[in-house]
Backbone as CSV, one residue per row, in Angstrom:
resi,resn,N_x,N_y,N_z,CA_x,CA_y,CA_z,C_x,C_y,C_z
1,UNK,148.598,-59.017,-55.806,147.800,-60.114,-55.309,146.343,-59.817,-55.642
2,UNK,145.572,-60.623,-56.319,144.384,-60.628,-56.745,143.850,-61.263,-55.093
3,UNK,142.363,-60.675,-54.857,141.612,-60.715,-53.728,140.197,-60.905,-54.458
4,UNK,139.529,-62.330,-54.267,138.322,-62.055,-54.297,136.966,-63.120,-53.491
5,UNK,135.726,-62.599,-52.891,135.160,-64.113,-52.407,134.401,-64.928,-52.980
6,UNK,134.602,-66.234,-52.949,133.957,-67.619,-52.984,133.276,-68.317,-52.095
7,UNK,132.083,-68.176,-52.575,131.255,-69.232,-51.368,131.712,-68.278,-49.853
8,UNK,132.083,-67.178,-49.637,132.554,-67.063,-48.243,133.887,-67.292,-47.843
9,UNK,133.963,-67.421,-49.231,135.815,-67.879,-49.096,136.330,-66.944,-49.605
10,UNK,137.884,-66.271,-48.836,138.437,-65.691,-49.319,139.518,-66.276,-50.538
11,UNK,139.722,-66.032,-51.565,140.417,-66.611,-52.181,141.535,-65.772,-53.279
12,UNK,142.969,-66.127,-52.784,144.044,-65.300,-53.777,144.745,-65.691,-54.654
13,UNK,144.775,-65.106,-55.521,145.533,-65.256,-56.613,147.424,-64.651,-56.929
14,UNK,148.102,-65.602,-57.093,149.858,-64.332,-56.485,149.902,-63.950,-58.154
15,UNK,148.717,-63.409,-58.514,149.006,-62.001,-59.714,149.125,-60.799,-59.296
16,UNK,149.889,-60.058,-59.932,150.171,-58.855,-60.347,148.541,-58.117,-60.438
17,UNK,147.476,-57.265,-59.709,146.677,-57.117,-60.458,146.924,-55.968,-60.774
18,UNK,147.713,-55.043,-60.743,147.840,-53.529,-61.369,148.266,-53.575,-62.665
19,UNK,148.523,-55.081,-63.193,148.985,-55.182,-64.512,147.972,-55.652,-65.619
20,UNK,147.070,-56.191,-65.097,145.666,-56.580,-65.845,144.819,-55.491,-66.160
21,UNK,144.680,-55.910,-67.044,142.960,-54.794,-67.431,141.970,-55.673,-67.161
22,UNK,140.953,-54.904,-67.016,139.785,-55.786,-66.761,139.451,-56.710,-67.651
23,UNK,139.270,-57.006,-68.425,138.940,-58.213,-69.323,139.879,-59.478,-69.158
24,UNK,141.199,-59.257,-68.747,142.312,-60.160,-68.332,141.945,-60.528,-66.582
25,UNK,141.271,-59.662,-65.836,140.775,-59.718,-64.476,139.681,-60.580,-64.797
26,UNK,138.895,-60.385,-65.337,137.313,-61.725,-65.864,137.991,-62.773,-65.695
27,UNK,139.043,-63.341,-66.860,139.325,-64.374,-67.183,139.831,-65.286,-66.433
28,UNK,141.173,-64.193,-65.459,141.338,-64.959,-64.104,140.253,-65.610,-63.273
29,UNK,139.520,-64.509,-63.152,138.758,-65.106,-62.222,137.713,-66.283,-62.426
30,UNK,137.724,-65.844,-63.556,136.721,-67.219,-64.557,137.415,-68.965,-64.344
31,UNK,138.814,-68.274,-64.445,139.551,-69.864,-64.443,139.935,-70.208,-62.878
32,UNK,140.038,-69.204,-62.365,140.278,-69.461,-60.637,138.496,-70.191,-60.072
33,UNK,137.669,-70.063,-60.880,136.216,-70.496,-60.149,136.113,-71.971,-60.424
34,UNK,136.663,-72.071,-62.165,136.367,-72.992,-62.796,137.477,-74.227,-61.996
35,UNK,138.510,-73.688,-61.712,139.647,-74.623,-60.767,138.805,-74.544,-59.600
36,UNK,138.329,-74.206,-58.753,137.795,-74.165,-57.306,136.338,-74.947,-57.456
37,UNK,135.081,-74.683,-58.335,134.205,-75.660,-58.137,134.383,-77.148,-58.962
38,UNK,135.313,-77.165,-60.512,135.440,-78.795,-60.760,136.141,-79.417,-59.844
39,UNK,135.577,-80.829,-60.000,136.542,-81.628,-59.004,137.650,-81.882,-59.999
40,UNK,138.415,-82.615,-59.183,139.701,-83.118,-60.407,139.281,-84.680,-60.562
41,UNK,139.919,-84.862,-61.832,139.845,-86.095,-62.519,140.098,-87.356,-61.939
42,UNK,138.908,-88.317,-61.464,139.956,-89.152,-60.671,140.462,-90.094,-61.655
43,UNK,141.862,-90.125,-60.923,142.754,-91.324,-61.593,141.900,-92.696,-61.415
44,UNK,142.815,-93.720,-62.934,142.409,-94.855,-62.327,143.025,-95.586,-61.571
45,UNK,142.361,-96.624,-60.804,142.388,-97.624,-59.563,143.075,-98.349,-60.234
46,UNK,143.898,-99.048,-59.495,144.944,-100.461,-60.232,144.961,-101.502,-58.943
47,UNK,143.845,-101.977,-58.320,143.687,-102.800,-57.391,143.931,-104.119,-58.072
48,UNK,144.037,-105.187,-57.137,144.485,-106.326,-57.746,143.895,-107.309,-56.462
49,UNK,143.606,-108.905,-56.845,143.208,-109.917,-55.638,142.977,-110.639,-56.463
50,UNK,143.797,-111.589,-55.863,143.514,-113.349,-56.477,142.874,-114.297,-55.677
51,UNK,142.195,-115.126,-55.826,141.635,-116.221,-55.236,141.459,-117.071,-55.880
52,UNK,142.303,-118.491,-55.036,141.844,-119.629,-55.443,140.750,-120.327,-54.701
53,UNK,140.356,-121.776,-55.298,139.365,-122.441,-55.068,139.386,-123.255,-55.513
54,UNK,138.807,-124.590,-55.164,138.859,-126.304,-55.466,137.481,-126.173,-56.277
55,UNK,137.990,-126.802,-57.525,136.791,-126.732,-58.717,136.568,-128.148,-59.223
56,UNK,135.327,-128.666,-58.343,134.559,-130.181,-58.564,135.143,-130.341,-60.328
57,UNK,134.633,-129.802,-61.744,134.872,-130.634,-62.605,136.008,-131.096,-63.016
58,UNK,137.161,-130.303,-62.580,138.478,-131.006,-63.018,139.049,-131.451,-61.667
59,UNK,138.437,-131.412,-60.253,139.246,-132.192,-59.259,140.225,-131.270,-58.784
60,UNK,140.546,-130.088,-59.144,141.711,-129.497,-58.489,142.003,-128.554,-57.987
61,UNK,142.522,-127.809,-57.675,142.555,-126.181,-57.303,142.106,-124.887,-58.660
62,UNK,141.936,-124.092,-58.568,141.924,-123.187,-59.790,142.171,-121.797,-59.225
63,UNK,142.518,-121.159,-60.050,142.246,-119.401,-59.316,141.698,-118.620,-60.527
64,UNK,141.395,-117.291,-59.561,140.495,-116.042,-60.593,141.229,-114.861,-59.924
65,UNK,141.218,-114.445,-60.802,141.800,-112.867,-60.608,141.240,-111.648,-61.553
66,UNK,140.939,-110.714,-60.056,140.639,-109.531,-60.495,141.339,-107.820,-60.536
67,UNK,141.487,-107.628,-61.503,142.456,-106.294,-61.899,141.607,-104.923,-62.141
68,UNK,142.268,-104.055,-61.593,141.997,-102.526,-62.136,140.191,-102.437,-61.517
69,UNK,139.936,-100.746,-61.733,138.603,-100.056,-61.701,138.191,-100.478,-59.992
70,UNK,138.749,-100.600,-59.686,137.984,-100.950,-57.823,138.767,-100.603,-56.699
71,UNK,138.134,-100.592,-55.943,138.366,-100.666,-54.396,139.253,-102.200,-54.258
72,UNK,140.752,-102.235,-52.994,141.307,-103.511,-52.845,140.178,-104.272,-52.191
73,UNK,139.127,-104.276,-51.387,138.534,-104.750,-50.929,136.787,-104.904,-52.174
74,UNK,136.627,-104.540,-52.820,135.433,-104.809,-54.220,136.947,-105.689,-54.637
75,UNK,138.085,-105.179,-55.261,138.327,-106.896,-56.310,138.445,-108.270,-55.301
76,UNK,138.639,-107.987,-53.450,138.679,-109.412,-53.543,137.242,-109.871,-53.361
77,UNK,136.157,-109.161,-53.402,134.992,-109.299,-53.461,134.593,-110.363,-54.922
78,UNK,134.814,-109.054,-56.046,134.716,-109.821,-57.389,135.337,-110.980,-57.824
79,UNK,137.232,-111.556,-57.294,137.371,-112.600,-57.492,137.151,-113.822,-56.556
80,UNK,136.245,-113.583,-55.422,135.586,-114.205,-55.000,134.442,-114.713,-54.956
81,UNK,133.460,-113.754,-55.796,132.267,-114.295,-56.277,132.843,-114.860,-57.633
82,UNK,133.395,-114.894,-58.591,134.142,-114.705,-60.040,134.179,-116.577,-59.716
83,UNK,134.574,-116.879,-58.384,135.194,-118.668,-58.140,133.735,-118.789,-57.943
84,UNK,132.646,-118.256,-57.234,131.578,-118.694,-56.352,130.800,-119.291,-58.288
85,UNK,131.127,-117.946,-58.937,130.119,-118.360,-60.215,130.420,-119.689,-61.201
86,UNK,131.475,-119.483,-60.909,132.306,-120.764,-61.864,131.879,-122.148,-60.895
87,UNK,131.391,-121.896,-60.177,130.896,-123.250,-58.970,132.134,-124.029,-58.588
88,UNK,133.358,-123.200,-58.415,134.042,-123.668,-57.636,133.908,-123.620,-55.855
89,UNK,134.161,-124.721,-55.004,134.390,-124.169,-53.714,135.205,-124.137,-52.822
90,UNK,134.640,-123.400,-51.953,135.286,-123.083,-50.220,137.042,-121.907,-51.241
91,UNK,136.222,-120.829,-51.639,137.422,-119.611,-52.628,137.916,-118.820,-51.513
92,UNK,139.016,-118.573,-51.281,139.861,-117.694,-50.620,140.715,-116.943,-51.198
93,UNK,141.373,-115.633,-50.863,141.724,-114.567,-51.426,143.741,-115.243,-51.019
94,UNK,144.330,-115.283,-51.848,145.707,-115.215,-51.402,146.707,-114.050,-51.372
95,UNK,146.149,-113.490,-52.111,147.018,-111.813,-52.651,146.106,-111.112,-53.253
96,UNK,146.157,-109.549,-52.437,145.646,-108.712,-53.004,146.694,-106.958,-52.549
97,UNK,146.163,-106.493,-53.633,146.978,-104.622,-52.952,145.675,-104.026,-54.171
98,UNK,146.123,-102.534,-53.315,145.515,-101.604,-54.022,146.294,-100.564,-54.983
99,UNK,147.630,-100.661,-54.967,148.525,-100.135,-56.104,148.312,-100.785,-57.302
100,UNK,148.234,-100.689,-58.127,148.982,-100.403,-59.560,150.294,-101.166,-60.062
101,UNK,150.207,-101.767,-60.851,151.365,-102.249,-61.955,151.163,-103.593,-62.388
102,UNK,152.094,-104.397,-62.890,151.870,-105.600,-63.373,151.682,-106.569,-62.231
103,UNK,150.871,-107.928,-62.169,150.617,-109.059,-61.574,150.691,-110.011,-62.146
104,UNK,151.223,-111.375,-61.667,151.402,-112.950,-61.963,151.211,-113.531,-61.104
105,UNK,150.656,-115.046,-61.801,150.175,-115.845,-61.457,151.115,-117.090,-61.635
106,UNK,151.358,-117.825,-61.095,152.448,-119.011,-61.216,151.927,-120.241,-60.306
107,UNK,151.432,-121.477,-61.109,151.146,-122.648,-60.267,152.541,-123.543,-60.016
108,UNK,152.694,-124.248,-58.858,154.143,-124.859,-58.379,153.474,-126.434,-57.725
109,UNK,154.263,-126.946,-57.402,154.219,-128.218,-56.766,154.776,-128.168,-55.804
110,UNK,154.284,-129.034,-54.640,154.962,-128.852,-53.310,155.379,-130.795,-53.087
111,UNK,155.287,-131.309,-53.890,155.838,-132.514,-54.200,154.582,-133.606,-53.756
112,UNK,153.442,-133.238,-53.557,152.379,-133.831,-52.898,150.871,-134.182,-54.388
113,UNK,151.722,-133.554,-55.319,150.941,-134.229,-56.650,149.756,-133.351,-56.901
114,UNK,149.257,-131.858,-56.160,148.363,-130.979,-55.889,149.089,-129.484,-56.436
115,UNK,148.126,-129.229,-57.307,148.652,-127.843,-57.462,148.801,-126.770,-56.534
116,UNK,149.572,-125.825,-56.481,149.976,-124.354,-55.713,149.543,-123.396,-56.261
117,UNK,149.296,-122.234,-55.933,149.321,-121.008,-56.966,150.045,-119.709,-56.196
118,UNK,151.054,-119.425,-56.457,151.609,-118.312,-56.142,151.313,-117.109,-56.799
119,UNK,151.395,-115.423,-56.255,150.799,-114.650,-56.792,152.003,-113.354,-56.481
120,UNK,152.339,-112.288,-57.485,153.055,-111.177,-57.158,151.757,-110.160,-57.831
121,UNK,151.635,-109.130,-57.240,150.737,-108.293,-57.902,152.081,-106.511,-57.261
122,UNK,151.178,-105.503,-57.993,151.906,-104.137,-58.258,153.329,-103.855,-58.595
123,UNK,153.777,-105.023,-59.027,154.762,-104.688,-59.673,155.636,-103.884,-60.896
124,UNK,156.797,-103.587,-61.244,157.046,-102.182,-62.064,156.777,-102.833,-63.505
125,UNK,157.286,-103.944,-63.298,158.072,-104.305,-64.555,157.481,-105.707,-64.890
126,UNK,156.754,-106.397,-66.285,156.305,-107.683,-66.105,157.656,-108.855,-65.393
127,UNK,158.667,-108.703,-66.030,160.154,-109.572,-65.375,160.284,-109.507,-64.023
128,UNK,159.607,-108.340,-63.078,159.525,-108.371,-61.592,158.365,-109.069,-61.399
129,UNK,157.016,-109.019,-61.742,155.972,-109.582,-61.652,155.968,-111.324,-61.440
130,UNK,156.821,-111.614,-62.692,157.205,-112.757,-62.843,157.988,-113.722,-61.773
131,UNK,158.808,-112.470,-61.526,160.127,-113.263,-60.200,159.588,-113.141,-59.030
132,UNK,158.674,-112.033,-58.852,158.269,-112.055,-57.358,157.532,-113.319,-57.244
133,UNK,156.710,-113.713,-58.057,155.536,-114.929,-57.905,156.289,-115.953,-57.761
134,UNK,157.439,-116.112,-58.681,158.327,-117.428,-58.592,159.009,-117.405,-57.089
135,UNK,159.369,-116.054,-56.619,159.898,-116.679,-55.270,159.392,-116.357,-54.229
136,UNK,157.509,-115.860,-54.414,157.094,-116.644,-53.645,156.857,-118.087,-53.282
137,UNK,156.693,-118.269,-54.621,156.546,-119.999,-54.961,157.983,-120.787,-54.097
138,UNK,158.866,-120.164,-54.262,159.751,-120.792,-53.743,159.878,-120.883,-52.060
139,UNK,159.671,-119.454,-51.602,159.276,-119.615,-50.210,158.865,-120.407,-49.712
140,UNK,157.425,-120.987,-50.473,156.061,-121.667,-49.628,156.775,-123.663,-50.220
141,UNK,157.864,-123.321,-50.693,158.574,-124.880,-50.571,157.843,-125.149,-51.845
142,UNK,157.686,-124.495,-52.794,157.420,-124.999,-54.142,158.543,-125.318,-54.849
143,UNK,158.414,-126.070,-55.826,159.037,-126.423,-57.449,158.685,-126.928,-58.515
144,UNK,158.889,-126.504,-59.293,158.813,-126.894,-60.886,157.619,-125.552,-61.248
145,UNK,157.363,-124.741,-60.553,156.763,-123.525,-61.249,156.455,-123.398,-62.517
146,UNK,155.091,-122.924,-62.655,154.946,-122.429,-64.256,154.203,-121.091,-64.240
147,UNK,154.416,-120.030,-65.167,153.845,-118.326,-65.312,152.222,-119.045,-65.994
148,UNK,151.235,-118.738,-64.753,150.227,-119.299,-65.349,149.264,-118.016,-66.376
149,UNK,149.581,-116.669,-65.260,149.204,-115.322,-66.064,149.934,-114.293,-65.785
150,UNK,149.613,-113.122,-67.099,150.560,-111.782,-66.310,149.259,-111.112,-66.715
151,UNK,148.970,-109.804,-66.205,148.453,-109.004,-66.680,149.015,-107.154,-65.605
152,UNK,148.779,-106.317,-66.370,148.577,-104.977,-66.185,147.303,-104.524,-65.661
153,UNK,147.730,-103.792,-64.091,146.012,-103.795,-63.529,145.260,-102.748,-64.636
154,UNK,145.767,-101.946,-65.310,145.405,-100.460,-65.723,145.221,-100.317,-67.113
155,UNK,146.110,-101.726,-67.710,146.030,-102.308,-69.119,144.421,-102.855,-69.636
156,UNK,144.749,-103.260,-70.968,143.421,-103.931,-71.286,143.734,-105.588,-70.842
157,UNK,143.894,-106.273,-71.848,143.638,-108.142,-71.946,145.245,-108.453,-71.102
158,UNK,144.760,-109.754,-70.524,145.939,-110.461,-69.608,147.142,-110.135,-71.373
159,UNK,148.507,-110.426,-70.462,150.109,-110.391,-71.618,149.877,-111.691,-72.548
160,UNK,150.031,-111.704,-73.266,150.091,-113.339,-74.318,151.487,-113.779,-73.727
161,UNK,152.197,-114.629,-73.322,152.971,-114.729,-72.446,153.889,-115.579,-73.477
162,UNK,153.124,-116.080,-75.045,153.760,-116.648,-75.514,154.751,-115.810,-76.845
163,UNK,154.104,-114.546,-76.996,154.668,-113.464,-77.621,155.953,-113.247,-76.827
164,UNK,155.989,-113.286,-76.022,157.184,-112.325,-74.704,158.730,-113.529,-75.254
165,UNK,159.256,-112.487,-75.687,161.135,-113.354,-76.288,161.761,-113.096,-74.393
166,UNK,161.612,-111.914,-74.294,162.155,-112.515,-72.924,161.531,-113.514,-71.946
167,UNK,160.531,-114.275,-71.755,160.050,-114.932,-71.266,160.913,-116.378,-71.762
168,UNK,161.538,-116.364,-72.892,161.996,-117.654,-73.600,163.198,-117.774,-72.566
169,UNK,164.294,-117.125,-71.960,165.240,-116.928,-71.259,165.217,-117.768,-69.790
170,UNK,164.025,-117.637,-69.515,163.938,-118.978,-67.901,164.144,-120.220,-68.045
C-alpha cells in the first residue's frame, strides 16, 4: 500500500510499494495528484422543453423547442423566450426532462379545426420518440396526427424525417 499526503489528506494507493523503484514511485504519485486535483470531464447535458404559443401572423398555435447544452429549467427558459422572440403570445412549456435521447414533436386535431401539439422527449430510439408523442396525442383525444419534428438532444441538426424509410411504414 502506497501512503502519501495531499492537501492534508491522507491518500492510498492498493500498490505493491516494495515492488517499485523510485522513479516508478514519482510516476504514481504524479498520476495519483494529477487524478486528485483535475476535475473530471463534464458530460454533456441532453435537456429538452417544448413550448407552444399562439402566433398573430399565421392565426394559430406554433411551438419551439429547445435541445441539449443546459439546465431542464435554462431550456424551458430558452424555448420560451425562442416563442417571446418570434412575437408569438401568451408561450407555455408542455414537455420538458433533463435526460438525454431522442424527442418529437407531433401536431393532432381534437376535431375543433385548431391545432394540438404533442411532445415525447428522452427517448432511446427515434421509433419510440415518435410513438410516445403519437400516444400522447392520442390520450389528450387527438387524431389525424402528423411527426412535425425529431431531433437528438446531444446530436447536431433536427432528423430529415423525409430520409427515414422507416418512417414510410405509418
Amino acid at each position: 500500500m502506497l501512503l502519501f499526503d495531499v492537501k492534508d489528506q491522507k491518500v492510498k494507493l492498493p500498490i505493491n510499494a516494495s515492488v517499485l523503484n523510485a522513479s516508478s514511485r514519482r510516476a504514481v504519485v504524479i498520476a495519483a495528484l494529477c487524478m486528485w486535483i483535475i476535475p473530471p470531464v463534464p458530460t454533456a447535458q441532453g435537456s429538452s422543453a417544448v413550448a407552444v404559443a399562439f402566433d398573430p401572423q399565421v392565426g394559430r398555435l406554433s411551438f419551439a423547442f429547445w435541445k441539449g447544452g443546459a439546465s431542464e429549467k435554462k431550456a424551458q427558459e430558452r424555448a420560451i423566450r425562442y416563442c417571446q422572440s418570434m412575437g408569438w403570445l401568451h408561450p407555455r412549456v408542455i414537455h420538458s426532462t433533463s435526460r438525454d435521447g431522442y424527442g418529437a414533436i407531433v401536431s393532432f386535431d381534437k376535431g375543433d379545426n385548431k391545432p394540438h401539439f404533442a411532445a415525447a422527449l428522452a427517448a432511446e430510439t427515434p421509433k419510440q420518440a415518435i410513438s410516445g408523442a403519437l400516444q400522447n396525442a392520442k390520450a389528450a383525444g387527438g387524431r389525424y396526427a402528423a411527426v412535425e419534428t425529431l431531433w437528438n438532444d446531444v446530436g447536431g441538426k433536427p432528423i430529415d424525417l423525409r430520409k427515414q424509410r422507416w418512417l414510410r411504414t405509418w
